[in-house]
C-alpha positions as CSV (number, residue, x, y, z in Angstrom):
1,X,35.5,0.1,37.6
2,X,33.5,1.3,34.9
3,X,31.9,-1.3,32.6
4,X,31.5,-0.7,28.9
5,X,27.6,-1.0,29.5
6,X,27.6,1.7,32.0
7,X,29.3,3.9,29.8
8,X,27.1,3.3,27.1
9,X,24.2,4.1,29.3
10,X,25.7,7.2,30.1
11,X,26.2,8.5,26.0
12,X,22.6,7.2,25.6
13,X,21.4,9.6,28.3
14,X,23.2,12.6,27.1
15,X,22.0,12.3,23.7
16,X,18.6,12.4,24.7
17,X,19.7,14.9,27.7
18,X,20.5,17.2,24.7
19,X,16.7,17.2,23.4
20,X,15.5,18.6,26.5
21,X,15.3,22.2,25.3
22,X,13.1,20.6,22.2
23,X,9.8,22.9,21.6
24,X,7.7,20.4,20.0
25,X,7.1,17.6,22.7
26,X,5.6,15.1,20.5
27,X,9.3,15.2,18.1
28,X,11.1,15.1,21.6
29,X,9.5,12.0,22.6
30,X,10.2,10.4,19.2
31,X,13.5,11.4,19.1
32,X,14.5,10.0,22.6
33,X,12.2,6.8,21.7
34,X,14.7,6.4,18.4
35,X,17.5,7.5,19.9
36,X,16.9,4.7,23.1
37,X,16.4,2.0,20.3
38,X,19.1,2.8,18.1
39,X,21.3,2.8,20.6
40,X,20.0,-0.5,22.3
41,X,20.5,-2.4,19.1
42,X,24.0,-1.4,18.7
43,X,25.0,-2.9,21.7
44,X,22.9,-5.7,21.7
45,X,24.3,-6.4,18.6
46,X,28.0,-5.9,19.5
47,X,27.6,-3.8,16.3
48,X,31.3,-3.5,15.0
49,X,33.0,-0.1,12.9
50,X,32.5,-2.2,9.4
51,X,28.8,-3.1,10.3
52,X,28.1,0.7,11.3
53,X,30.0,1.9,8.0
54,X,27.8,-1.0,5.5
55,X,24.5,0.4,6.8
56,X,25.2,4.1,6.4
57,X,26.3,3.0,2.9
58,X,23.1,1.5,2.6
59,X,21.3,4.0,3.9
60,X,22.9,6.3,1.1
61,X,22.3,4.2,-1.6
62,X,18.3,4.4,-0.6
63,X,18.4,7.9,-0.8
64,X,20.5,8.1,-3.8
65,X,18.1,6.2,-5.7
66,X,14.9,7.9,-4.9
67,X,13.2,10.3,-7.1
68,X,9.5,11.6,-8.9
69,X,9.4,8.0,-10.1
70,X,11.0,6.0,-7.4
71,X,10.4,5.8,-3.9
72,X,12.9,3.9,-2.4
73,X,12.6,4.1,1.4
74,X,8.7,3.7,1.4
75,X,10.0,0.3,-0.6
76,X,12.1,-0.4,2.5
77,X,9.8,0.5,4.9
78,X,7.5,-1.7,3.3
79,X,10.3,-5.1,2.7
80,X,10.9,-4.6,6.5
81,X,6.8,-4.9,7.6
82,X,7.5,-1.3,9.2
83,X,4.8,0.0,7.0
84,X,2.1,-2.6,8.1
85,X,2.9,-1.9,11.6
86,X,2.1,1.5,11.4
87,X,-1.0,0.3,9.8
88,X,-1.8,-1.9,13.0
89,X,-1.3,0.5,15.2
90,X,-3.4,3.5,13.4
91,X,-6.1,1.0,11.9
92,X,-6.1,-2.0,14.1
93,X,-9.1,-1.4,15.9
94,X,-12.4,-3.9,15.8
95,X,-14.6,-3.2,13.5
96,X,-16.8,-3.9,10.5
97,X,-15.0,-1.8,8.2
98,X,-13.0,-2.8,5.5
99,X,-9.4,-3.0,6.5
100,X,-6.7,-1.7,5.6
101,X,-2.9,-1.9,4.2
102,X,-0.1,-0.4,2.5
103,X,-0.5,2.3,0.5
104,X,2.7,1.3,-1.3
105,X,5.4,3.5,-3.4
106,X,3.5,3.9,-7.2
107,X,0.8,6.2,-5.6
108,X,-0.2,9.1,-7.7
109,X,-2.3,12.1,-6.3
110,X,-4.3,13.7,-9.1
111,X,-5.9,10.5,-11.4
112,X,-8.3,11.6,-13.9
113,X,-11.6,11.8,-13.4
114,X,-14.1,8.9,-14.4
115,X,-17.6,8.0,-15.3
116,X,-19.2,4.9,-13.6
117,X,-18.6,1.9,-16.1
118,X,-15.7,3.6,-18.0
119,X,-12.3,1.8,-18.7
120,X,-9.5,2.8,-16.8
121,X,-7.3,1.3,-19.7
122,X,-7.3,2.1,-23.5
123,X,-6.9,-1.7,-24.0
124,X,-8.5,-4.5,-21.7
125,X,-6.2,-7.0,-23.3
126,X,-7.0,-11.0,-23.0
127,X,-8.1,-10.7,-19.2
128,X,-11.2,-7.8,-19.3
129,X,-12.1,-7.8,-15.9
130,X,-15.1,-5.7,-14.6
131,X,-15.2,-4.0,-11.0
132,X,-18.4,-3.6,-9.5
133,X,-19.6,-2.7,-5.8
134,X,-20.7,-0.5,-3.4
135,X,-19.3,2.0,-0.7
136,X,-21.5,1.9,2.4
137,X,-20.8,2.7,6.5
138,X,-20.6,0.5,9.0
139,X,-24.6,0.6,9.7
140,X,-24.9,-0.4,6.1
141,X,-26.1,2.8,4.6
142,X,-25.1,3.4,0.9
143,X,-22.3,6.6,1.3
144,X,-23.3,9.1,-2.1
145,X,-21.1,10.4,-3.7
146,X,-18.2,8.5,-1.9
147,X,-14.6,8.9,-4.1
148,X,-12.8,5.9,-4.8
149,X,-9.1,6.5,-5.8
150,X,-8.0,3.3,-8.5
151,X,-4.7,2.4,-9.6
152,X,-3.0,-0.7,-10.9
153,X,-0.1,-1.9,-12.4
154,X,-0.4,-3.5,-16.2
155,X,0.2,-6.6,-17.5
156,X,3.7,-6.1,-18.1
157,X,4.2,-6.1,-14.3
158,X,4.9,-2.1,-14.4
159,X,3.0,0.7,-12.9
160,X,2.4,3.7,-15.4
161,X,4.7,5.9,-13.3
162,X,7.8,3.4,-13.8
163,X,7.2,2.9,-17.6
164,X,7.5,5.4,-19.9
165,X,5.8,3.4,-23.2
166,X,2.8,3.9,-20.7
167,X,0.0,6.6,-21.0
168,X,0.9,8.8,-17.4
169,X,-3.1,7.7,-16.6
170,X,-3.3,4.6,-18.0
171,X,-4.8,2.2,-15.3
172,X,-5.3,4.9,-12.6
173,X,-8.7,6.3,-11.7
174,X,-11.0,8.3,-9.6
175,X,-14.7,7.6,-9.3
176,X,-18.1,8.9,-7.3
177,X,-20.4,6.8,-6.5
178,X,-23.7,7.0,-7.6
179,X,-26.3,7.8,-5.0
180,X,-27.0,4.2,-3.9
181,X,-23.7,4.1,-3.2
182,X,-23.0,2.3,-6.6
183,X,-19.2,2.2,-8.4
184,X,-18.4,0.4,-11.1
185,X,-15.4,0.3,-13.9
186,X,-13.4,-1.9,-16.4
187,X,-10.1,-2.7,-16.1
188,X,-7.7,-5.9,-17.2
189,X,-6.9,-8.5,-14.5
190,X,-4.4,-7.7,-12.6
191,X,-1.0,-9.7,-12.3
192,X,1.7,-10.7,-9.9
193,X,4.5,-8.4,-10.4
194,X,8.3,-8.2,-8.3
195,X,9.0,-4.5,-6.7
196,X,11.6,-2.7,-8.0
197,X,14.3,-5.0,-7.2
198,X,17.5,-3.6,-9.2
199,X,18.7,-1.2,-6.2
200,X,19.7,-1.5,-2.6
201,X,16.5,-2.8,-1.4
202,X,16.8,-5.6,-4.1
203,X,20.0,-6.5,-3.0
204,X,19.1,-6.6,0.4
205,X,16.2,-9.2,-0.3
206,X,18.4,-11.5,-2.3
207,X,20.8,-11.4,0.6
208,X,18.4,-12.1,3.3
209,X,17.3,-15.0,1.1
210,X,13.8,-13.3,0.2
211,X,12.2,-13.1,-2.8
212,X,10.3,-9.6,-4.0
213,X,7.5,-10.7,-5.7
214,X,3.2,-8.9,-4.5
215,X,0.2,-10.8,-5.2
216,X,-1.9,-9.8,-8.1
217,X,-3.8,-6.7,-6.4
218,X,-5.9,-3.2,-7.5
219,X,-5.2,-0.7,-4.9
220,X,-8.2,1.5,-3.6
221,X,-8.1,4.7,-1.2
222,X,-11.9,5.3,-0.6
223,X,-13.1,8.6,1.5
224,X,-16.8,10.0,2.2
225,X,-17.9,12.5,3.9
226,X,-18.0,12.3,7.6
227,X,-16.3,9.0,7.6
228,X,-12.5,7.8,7.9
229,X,-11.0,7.0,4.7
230,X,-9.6,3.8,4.0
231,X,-6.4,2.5,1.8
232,X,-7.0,-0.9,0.7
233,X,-6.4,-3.1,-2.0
234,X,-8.0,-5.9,-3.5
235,X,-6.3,-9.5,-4.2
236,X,-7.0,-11.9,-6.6
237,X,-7.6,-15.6,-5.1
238,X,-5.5,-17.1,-7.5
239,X,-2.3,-15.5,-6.8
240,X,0.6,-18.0,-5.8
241,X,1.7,-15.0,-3.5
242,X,-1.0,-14.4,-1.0
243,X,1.2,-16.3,1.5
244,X,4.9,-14.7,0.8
245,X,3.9,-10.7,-0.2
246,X,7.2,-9.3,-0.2
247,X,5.8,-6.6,1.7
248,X,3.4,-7.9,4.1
249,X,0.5,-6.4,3.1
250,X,-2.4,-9.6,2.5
251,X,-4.9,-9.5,4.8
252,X,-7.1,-12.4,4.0
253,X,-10.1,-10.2,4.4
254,X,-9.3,-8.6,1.1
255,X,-8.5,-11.2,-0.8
256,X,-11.5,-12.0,-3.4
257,X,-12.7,-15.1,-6.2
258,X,-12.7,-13.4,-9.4
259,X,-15.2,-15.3,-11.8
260,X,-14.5,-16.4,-15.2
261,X,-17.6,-15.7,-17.8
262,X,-17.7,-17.1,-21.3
263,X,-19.2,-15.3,-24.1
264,X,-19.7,-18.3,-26.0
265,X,-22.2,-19.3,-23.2
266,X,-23.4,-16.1,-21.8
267,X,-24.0,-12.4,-23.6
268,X,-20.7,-10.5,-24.0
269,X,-20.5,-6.8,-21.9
270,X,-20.6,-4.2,-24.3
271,X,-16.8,-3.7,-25.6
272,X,-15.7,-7.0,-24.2
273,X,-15.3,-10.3,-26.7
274,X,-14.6,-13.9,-25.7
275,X,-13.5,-14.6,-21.7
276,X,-13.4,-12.2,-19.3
277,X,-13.9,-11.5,-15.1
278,X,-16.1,-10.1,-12.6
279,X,-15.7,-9.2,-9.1
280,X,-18.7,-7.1,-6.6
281,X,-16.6,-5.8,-3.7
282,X,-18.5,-3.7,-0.7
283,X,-16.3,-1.0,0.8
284,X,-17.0,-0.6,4.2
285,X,-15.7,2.9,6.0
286,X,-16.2,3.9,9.4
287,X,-17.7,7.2,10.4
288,X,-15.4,9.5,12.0
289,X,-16.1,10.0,15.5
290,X,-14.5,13.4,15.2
291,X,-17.3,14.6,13.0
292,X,-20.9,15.1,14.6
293,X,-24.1,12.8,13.2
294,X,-26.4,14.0,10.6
């Protein structure tokens, strides 16, 4: 007698039987790899016709809401810690560098161009806070010249790319540094904000009992010659979040103190009245073993 798991050995062989014929090696041995899971799940899960039919509905409704502004299945590989594992397993190596995380689904290629010390907002609001630091290898030399990719959300919880009362460049950023390595710009303190939670990743959050919310961050993709660039982001302390990112990405590594100055006490940064916050960050990338010294 044949049993049902014997049988469903035998489809999951054929399927990947059919690949065999596959030019590209490296998308054959994905393919079976995904094709072995999927299949393994299915069973292990006693996965029933209604089940099946709910995620390809799902599944849909991810791809249905995508679009220039909206990019629903990097959200979902994020909600489901898919995207930090790729992260582990390209970046997880020891090392002195700065780590990594997600680059997350707001990204914009293309920010403007900035001067060291310039605003990356017309209007630093209640909360200026100023960004200063350096971008240096592993050895601790200063990296010239170094490009540091900024973007943020505002303090309405929105990224410019979802809100269209926003400047297209308003809190986004690219910067050299200087050649000690230097970097420096203004910006308002970031807040917590929820992702996008009014489509089918949403609902699957609230369903699974989670909530969607990120820890105040600024998101950083750093690069230098002859070194390997990093995405990266950094967190404010303060954030009730660090614990519960709705998308896995804190690594406690990145997570910084931002200090509180007074003006009534102190001399007031050129453009800046009242409160506001600093932070000095070091960006640490590691040289590229691909690319020969000096």
């Amino acid at each position: 007698m044949t049993l049902p798991g014997d049988r469903a050995a035998a489809l999951t062989n054929q399927v990947i039987d059919r690949l065999a014929h596959c030019p590209d090696s490296r998308l054959r041995q994905l393919m079976s790899g995904m094709i072995r899971h999927l299949h393994a799940f299915a069973l292990e899960e006693s996965l029933t016709e209604s089940e099946w039919m709910a995620g390809i509905r799902f599944l849909t409704d991810v791809g249905q809401i995508c679009s220039d502004r909206r990019q629903e299945f990097i959200l979902l590989s994020d909600t489901l810690g898919v995207s930090m594992l790729v992260d582990l397993i390209n970046h997880g190596t020891a090392s002195s560098a700065t780590e990594s995380t997600v680059l997350g689904p707001f990204y914009v290629a293309d920010s403007p161009w900035r001067s060291n010390g310039d605003a990356i907002t017309d209007d630093l609001g209640a909360q200026p806070l100023l960004v200063s630091g350096h971008v240096r290898d592993t050895a601790g030399n200063p990296l010239a010249d170094a490009t540091l990719d900024i973007w943020q959300n505002a303090t309405n919880r929105l990224y410019a790319v979802q809100d269209e009362t926003q400047s297209p460049e308003n809190l986004r950023g690219r910067f050299h540094t200087d050649a000690g390595g230097a970097f420096s710009f203004r910006t308002v303190r970031p807040v917590d904000y929820p992702i996008p939670d009014n489509g089918p990743v949403g609902r699957m959050l609230q369903a699974t009992g989670r909530h969607p919310w990120r820890p105040a961050h600024i998101h950083f993709v750093v690069s230098a010659d002859g070194c390997r660039t990093v995405t990266t982001h950094v967190f404010d302390a303060e954030s009730p979040y660090l614990e519960s990112d709705a998308v896995f990405g804190v690594k406690q590594s990145l997570v910084r103190t931002l200090d509180v100055h007074d003006g009534a006490v102190e001399p007031e940064p050129a453009g800046i009245h009242g409160r506001w916050y600093t932070v000095d960050i070091d960006i640490v990338l590691q040289p590229d073993a691909a690319v020969p010294p000096g």
